[in-house]
C-alpha positions in Angstrom: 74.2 -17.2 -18.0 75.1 -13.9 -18.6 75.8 -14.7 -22.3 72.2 -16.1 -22.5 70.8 -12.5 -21.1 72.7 -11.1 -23.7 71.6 -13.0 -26.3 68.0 -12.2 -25.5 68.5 -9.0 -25.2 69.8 -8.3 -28.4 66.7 -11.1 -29.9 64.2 -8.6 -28.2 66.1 -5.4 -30.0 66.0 -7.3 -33.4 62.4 -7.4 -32.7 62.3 -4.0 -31.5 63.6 -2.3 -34.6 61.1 -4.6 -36.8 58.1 -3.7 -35.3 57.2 -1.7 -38.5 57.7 -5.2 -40.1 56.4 -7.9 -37.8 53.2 -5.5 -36.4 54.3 -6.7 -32.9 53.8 -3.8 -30.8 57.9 -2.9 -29.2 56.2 -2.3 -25.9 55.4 -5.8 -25.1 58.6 -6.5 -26.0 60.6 -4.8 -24.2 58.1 -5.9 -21.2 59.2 -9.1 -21.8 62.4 -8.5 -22.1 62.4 -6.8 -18.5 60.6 -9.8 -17.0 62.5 -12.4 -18.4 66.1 -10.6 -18.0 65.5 -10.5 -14.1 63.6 -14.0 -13.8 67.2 -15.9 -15.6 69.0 -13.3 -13.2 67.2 -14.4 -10.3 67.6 -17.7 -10.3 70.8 -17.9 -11.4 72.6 -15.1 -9.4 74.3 -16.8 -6.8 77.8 -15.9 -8.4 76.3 -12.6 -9.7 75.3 -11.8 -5.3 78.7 -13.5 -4.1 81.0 -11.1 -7.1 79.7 -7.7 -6.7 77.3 -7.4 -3.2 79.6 -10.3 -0.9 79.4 -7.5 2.3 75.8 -6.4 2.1 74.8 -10.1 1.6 76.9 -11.1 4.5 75.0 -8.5 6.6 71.4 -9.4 5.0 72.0 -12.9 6.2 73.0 -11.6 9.8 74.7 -15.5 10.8 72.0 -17.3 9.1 72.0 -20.0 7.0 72.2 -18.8 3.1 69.7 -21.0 1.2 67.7 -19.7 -2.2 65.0 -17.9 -0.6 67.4 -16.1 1.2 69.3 -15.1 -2.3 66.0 -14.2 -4.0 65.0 -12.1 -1.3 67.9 -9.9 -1.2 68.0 -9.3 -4.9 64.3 -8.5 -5.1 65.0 -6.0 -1.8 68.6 -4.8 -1.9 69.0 -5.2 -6.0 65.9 -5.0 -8.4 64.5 -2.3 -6.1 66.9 0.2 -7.1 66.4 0.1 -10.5 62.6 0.5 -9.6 63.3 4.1 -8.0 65.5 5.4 -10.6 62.2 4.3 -13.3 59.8 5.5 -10.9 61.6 8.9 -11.1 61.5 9.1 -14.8 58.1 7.6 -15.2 56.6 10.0 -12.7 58.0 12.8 -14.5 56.2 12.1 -17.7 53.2 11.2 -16.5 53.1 14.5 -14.8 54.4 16.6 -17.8 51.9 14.5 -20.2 49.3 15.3 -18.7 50.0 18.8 -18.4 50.2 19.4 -22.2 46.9 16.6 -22.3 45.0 19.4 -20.5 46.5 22.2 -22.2 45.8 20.4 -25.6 42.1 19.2 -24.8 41.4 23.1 -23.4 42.6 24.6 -27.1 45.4 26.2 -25.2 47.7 25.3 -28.6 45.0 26.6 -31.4 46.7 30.5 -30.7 49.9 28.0 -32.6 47.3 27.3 -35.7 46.4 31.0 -36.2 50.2 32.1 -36.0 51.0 29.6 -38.5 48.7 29.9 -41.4 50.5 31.4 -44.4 49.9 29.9 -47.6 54.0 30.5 -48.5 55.1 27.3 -48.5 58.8 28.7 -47.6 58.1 30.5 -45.1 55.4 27.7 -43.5 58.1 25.2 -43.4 60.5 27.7 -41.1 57.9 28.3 -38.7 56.8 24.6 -38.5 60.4 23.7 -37.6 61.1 26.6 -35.2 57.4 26.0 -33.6 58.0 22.1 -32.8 61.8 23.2 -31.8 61.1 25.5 -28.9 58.0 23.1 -28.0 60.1 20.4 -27.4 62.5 21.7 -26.3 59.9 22.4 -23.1 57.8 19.3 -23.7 58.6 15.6 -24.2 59.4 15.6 -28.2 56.4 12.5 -28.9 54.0 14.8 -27.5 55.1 17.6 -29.3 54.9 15.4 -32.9 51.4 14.4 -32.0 50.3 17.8 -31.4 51.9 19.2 -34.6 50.2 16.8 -36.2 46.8 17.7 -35.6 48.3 21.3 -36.1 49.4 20.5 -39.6 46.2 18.6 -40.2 43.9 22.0 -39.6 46.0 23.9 -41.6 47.2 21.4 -44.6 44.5 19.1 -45.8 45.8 16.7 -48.4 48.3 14.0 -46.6 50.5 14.2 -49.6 51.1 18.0 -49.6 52.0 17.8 -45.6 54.7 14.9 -45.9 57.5 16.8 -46.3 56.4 19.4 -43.1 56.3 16.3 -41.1 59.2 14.8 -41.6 60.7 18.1 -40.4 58.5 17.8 -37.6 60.4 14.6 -36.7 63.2 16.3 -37.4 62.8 19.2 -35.0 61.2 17.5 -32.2 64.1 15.2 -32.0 66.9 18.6 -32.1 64.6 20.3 -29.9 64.4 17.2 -27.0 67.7 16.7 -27.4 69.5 20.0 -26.3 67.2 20.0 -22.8 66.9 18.0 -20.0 63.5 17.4 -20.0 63.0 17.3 -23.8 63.2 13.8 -24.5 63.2 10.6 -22.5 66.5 10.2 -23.3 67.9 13.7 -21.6 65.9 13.6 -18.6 68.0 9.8 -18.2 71.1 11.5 -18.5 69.8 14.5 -16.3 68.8 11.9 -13.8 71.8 10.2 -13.5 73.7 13.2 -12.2 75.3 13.6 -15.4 74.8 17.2 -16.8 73.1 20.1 -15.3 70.2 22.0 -17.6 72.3 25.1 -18.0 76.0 23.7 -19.3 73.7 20.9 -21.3 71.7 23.2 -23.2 74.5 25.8 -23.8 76.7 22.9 -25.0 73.8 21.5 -27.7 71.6 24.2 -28.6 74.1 25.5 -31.7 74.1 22.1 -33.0 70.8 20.8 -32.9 69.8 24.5 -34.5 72.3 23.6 -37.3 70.9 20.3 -37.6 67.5 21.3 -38.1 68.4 24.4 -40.1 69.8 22.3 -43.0 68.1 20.0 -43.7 64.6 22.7 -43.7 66.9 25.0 -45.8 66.8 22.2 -48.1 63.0 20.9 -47.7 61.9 24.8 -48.6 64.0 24.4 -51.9 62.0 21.5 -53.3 58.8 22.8 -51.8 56.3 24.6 -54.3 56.0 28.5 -53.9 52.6 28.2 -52.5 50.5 26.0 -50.2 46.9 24.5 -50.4 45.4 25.5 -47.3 41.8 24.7 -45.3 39.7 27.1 -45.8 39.4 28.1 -42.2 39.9 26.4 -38.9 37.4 24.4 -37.3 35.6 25.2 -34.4 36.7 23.0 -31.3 34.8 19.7 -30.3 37.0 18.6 -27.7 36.0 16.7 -24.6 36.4 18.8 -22.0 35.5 22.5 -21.5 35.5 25.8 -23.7 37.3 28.1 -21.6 37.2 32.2 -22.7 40.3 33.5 -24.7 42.3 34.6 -21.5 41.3 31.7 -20.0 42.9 29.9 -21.9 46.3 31.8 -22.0 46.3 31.8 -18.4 47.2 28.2 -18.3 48.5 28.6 -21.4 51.5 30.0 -19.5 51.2 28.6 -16.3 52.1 25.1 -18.1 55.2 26.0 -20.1 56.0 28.5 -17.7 55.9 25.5 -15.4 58.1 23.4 -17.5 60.7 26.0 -17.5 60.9 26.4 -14.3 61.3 22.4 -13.4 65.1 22.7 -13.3 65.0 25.8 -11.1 62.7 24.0 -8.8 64.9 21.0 -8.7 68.8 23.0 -8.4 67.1 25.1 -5.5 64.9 22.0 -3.3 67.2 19.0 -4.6 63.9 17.2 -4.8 63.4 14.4 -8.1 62.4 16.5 -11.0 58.7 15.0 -11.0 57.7 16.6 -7.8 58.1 19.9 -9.2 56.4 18.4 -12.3 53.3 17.4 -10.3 53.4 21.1 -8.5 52.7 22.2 -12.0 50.1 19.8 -12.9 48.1 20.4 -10.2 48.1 23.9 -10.3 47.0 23.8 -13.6 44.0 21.6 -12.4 43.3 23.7 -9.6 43.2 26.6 -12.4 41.1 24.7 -15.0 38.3 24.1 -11.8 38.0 27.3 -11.3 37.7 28.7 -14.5 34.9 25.9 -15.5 33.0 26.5 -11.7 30.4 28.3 -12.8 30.0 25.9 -15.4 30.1 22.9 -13.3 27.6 24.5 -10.7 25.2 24.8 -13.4 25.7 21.3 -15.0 26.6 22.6 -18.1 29.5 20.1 -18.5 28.3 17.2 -20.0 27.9 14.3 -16.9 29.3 17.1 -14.4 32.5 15.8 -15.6 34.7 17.5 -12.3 38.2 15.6 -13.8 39.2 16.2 -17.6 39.3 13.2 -19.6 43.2 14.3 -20.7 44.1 13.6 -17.2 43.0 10.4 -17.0 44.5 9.2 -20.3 48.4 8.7 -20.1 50.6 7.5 -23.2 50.7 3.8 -21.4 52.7 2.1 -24.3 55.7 4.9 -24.1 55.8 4.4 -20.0 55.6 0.8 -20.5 58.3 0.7 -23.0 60.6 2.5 -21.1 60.2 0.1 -18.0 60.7 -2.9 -20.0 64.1 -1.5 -21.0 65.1 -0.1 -18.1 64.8 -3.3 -16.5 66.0 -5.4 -19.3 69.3 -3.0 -19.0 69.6 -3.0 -15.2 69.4 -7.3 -15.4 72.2 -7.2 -17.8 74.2 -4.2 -16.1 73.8 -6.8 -13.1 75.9 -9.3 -15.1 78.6 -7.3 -16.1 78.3 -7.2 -19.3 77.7 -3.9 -19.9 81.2 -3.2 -18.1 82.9 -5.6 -20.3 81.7 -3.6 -22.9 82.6 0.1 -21.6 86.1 -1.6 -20.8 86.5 -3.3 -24.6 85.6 0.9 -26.1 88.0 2.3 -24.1 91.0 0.0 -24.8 90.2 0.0 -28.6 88.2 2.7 -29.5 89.2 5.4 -27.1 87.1 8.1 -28.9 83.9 9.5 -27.6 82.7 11.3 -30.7 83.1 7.4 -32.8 81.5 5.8 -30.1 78.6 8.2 -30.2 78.5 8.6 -34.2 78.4 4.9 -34.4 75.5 5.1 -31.7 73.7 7.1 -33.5 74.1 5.4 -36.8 72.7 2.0 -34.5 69.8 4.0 -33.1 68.6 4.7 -36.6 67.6 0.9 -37.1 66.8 0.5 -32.9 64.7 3.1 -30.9 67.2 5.5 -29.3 65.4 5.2 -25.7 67.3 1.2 -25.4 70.4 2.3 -27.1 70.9 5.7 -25.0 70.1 3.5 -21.5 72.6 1.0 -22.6 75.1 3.8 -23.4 74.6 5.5 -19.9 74.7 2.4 -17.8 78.3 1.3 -19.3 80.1 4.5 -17.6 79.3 6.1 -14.5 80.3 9.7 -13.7 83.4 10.4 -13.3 84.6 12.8 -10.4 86.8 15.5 -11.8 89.3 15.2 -9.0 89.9 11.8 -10.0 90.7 13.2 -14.2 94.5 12.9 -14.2 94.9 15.3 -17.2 93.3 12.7 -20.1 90.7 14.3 -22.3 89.4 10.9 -22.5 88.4 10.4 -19.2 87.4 13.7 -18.3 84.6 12.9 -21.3 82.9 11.1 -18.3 82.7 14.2 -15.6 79.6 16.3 -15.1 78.3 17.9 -18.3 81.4 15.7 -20.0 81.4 15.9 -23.6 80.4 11.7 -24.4 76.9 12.7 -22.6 76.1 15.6 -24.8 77.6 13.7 -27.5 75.5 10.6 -26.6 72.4 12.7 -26.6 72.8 14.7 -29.8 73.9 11.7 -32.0 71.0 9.5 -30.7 68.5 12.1 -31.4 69.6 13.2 -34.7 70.8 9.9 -35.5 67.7 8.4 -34.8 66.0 10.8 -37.3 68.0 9.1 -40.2 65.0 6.6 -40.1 61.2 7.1 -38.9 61.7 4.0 -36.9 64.8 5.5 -34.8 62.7 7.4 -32.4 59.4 7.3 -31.0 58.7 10.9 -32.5 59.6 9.1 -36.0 57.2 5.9 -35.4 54.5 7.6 -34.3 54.5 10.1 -37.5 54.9 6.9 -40.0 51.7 5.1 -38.3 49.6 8.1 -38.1 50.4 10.2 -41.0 51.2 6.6 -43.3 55.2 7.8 -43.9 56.9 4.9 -45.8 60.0 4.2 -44.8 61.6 4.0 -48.0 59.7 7.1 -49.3 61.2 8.6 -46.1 64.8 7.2 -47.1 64.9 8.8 -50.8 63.6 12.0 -49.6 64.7 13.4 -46.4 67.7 11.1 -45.3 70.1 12.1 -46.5 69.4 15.9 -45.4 69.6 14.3 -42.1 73.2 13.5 -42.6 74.1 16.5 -43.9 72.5 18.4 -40.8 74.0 16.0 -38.2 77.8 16.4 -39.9 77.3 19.9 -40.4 76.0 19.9 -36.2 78.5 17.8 -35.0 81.2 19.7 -36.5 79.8 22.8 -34.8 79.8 20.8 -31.6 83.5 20.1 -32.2 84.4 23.4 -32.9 82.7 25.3 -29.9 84.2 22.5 -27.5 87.8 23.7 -28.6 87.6 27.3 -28.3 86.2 26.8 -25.4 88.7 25.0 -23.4 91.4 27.5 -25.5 89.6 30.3 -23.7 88.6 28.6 -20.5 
C-alpha cells in the first residue's frame, strides 16, 4: 500500500508541474491528492497503527475489542488531526497577513511605491523594482508582493512587451526576498513552524545570498535594457472598491501593517503563542483603524451600500490556501507510511551532503512548485537536538537554524525561479502578464543560475568563517 501512495503522489506532482500544459488547475490536484492519500491510508492502516502508534492504540481501545471502526476512529482523532493543527497554523497566518496587505492595497496605501518609482531610466528603474519587491517580500508573502508589483508596473509601464524583463525580476526578487524571512514565503514560515530556525539567525544566515542572487542577475537585465523607458503619461486616479482615505490616512495604516508584520516574530519569541495570533492582532487593528478613519463617511452614507466591511477582507487567495492543504495532507498520508523516512535514511547513507541534496532540490522545484517539494523535504528530518550532535557536521545540519534548512529554503526559492512554473510568484506572473516559458528560458534563466551559484557560494563562504571565528 504504501508503494501505491507513492505512486500517486508522484502521478499528482507530474500533473502539478504540467498545469501550464494540461489547464488543470494544481489546486484541485493537490486536493485530491490529500483526500485520496488519507482515504488508501485509512483503510489500509492496520499495520501502519500496529508499527508506529502500538501504546496509544492500546490505550484508545481501553480492553475493548479492536474492530475497523475502532482503527478509523483513532486515526481520524489521534493521527489525521495533527496534521490539521500544524495546517491550520499556517493557513491562519496567511489569511490574516493577506488580508492585511488586501486592505492596505484596496485603501492606495502602496500608490506612495508608484510615485517613488517613476523614472524613465530604464537602469536605474530596474534597481528600484528589484530592491522595492525585495524588502516587500521580505515582510509580505512573496505571491502577494508579485501581484501588487504588477499592477505597480502596469501604471507606470504601459506596453506588456517593454515590462517583461522588469517582471521576471519581479519573480526573481519576490522569491530572494521570501526566502531569507520567516514569514516571506509559504515555504519559510513551514520551516519557522516546525521549530526549525528562529527569524534572527535565519535571516542573518540568507540575507547575503539572496541579495547576491538577485543582484546579478538585475546587473545583467539593466545591461540589455535600453537607456530609456516609455512611460504612462501620469498615474490614474484610484477607482478601488472601498474608501478614499486622506494622505496621512493612508500612511497611518500604511505603517501600522508592515510595522505589524515586523513585529510578528517579536510577538511570537515574547507570548510563545502560533505566529497567526499576532497576525490577526494586526489585522484587526488595521480594521479598527480603517472604521474610524471612514466614520464620518459611513454616518453619512457616503460609502456606496454603507459598506461597514471592505470588500479586500472578504476576498482571500482560496486556490493558494487550498493548495497548500492538499499537499500538506498528501505529505502527512505518506510521512504516515514511512516512506518519507526510507527516503531521509537512503540521502544520508549515499548522499551525505546537505548542500547536493538541496541544489538537487532546487534544480526539482524548478519543474514542481517549491511549496510540495519544500514540505516533502522538511517532513524527512526532524530537528535534531544539539546535545545529541556527536561532533559530525552532517548531523548538526539538522539542529536549530542548521545549515540543510537555510539551504533547503534558499535553493527552493531561487531554484524555483529557474522556471515561471517553479513557484507560485512565477505562475501567477506567466498567466497574468502572458510570460512564455520558453521566452522565459532564452532570456532570464540562465542569469538565474549565475545568481544562485554566485549566492550559494556566498552562503558557503560566510558559514566557514563563521564557525572559524565562533
Amino acid at each position: 500500500m504504501t508503494l501505491i501512495i507513492v505512486l500517486i503522489l508522484l502521478l499528482g506532482y507530474v500533473a502539478i508541474a504540467t498545469e501550464h500544459i494540461t489547464n488543470i488547475n494544481k489546486a484541485s490536484v493537490a486536493m485530491f491528492l490529500g483526500v485520496i492519500g488519507w482515504l488508501l491510508y485509512m483503510f489500509f492502516g492496520e499495520y501502519y497503527v500496529s508499527e508506529n502508534y502500538p501504546l496509544e492504540y492500546s490505550a484508545y481501545l481501553s480492553g475493548t475489542a479492536e474492530n475497523v471502526w475502532s482503527l478509523r476512529s483513532f486515526i481520524a482523532q489521534h493521527v489525521f488531526v495533527g496534521y490539521v493543527a500544524s495546517a491550520a497554523e499556517i493557513v491562519l497566518f496567511f489569511v490574516a497577513t493577506m488580508n492585511i496587505v488586501s486592505v492596505l492595497n484596496a485603501n492606495e496605501c502602496f500608490d506612495f511605491i508608484s510615485e517613488w518609482m517613476r523614472t524613465r531610466n530604464s537602469k536605474k528603474l530596474v534597481w528600484m523594482v528589484a530592491l522595492v519587491t525585495f524588502l516587500i517580500s521580505f515582510n509580505l508573502d512573496n505571491l502577494t508582493t508579485v501581484m501588487m508589483m504588477i499592477v505597480i508596473l502596469r501604471k507606470l509601464i504601459p506596453n506588456v512587451h517593454d515590462r517583461a524583463l522588469y517582471n521576471c525580476v519581479v519573480i526573481l526578487a519576490a522569491n530572494c526576498g521570501g526566502c531569507c524571512s520567516c514569514i516571506g514565503d509559504v515555504t519559510t514560515l513551514m520551516i519557522w513552524v516546525k521549530g526549525a530556525v528562529t527569524p534572527t539567525a535565519f535571516t542573518v544566515g540568507l540575507i547575503l545570498p539572496a541579495l547576491v542572487a538577485l543582484a546579478i542577475p538585475t546587473y545583467l537585465v539593466s545591461r540589455v535594457l535600453p537607456e530609456r523607458v516609455s512611460l504612462t503619461s501620469q498615474l490614474g486616479m484610484y477607482n478601488g472598491d472601498d474608501s478614499v482615505l486622506s494622505r496621512w490616512q493612508r500612511l497611518l495604516m500604511l505603517f501600522v501593517g508592515i510595522g505589524g508584520l515586523w513585529a510578528i516574530p517579536t510577538f511570537h519569541n515574547l507570548t510563545k503563542l502560533p505566529p497567526f495570533v499576532g497576525a490577526m492582532c494586526i489585522l484587526s487593528i488595521l480594521w479598527i483603524i480603517y472604521e474610524v478613519c471612514n466614520l464620518k463617511r459611513m454616518r453619512n452614507d457616503v460609502m456606496v451600500n454603507n459598506q461597514r466591511v471592505p470588500y479586500s477582507i472578504q476576498d482571500v487567495n482560496s486556490q493558494l490556501i487550498l493548495f497548500f492543504l492538499g499537499i500538506w495532507f498528501a505529505i502527512g498520508a505518506i510521512e504516515e507510511t514511512g516512506a518519507l523516512e526510507t527516503m531521509a535514511n537512503w540521502l544520508d547513507e549515499n548522499i551525505h551532503n546537505v548542500y547536493i541534496i538541496s541544489v538537487a532540490l532546487g534544480f526539482v522545484s524548478s519543474v514542481l512548485d517549491n511549496i510540495p517539494l519544500v514540505a516533502s523535504s522538511i517532513s524527512m528530518y526532524d530537528v535534531v537536538d544539539p546535545a545529541d550532535v556527536t561532533g559530525s557536521d552532517y548531523a548538526s545540519a539538522f539542529s536549530q537554524n542548521g545549515s540543510y534548512w537555510q539551504i533547503l529554503a534558499y535553493c527552493s526559492a531561487v531554484g524555483g525561479s529557474l522556471m515561471t512554473i517553479g513557484s507560485q510568484a512565477g505562475f501567477a506572473v506567466m498567466k497574468v502578464e502572458r510570460i512564455r516559458l520558453k521566452w522565459y528560458l532564452r532570456h532570464f534563466s540562465w542569469m538565474v543560475l549565475l545568481g544562485w551559484g554566485a549566492g550559494l557560494i556566498v552562503y558557503w563562504v560566510t558559514e566557514i568563517l563563521y564557525e572559524y571565528c565562533f
